[in-house]
N, C-alpha and C positions, 0 to 999 in steps of 0.2 A: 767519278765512276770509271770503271777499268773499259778495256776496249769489248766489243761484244763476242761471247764465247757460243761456237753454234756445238752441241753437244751431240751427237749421233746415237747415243748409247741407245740398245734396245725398251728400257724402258720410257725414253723421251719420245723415242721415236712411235712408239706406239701411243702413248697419251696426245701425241697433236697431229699424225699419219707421216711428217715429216723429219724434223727434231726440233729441239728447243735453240732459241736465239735469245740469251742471257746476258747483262753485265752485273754489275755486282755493288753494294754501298757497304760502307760498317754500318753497323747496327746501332751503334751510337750518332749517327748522322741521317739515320733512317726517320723521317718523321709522317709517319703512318696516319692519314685519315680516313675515316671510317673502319678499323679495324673488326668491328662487330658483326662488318659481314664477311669477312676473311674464314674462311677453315680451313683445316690443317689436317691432310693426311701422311700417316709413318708409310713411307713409299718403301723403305729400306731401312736395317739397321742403324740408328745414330744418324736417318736424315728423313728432312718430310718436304711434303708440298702444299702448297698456300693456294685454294680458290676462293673468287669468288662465291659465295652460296646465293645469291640471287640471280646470276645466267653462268656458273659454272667457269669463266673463262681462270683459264691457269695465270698465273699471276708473281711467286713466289718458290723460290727451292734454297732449302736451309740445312747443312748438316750443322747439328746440334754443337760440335767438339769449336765451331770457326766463329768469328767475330765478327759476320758479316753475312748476308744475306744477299742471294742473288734474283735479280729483277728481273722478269719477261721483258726484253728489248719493243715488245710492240707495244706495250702500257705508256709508253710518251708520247704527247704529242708529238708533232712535226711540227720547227726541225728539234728534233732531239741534241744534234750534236755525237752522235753515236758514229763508229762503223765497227764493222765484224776487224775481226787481229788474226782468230786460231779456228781450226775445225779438231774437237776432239772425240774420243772414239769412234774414229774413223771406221773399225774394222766391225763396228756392226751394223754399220751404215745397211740402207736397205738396197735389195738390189736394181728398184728401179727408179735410182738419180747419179746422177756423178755430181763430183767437186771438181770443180775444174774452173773456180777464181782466182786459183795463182797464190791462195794464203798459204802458211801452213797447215802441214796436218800431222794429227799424230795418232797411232794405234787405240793407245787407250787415254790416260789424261796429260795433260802436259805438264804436272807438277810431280 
């Protein structure tokens, strides 16, 4: 799994009040239990998001075109082995938090 990506973008940012803290697997090395309680909303053209349907917690974000799927960083136990790398759309960040851990940041995505 890649390093944890914290997303600002305004729609992250609204679905959890702060942003989304993500890494990411392929899809081919993704081995899913329980997926029949998983559902899948089209949040945007060409991407969706994955919750749980039994207490709702977000869980999943897939655009459709990528080979891999990315994972809510808090769905692992502890210790994960995780840390944050990047902060990215930064510029629609809310305006009541700073970033101020010293990672990168970048406007919009870092790809």
């Amino acid at each position: 799994m890649r390093e944890v990506i914290a997303c600002h973008c305004s729609q992250c940012r609204k679905q959890t009040g702060l942003y989304y803290a993500a890494t990411n697997v392929l899809d081919s090395d993704l081995d899913l239990e329980g997926a029949e309680n998983i559902t899948w909303y089209r949040s945007s053209p060409g991407a969706r998001r994955g919750f749980c349907k039994t207490c709702g917690s977000a869980l999943f974000w897939k655009r459709e075109s990528d080979d891999y799927s990315s994972i809510m960083a808090g769905v692992f136990d502890t210790p994960s082995g995780l840390a944050f790398g990047v902060h990215i759309f930064c510029a629609d960040k809310g305006d009541f938090y700073e970033i101020n851990d010293g990672l990168p940041q970048f406007a919009q995505s870092n790809s």
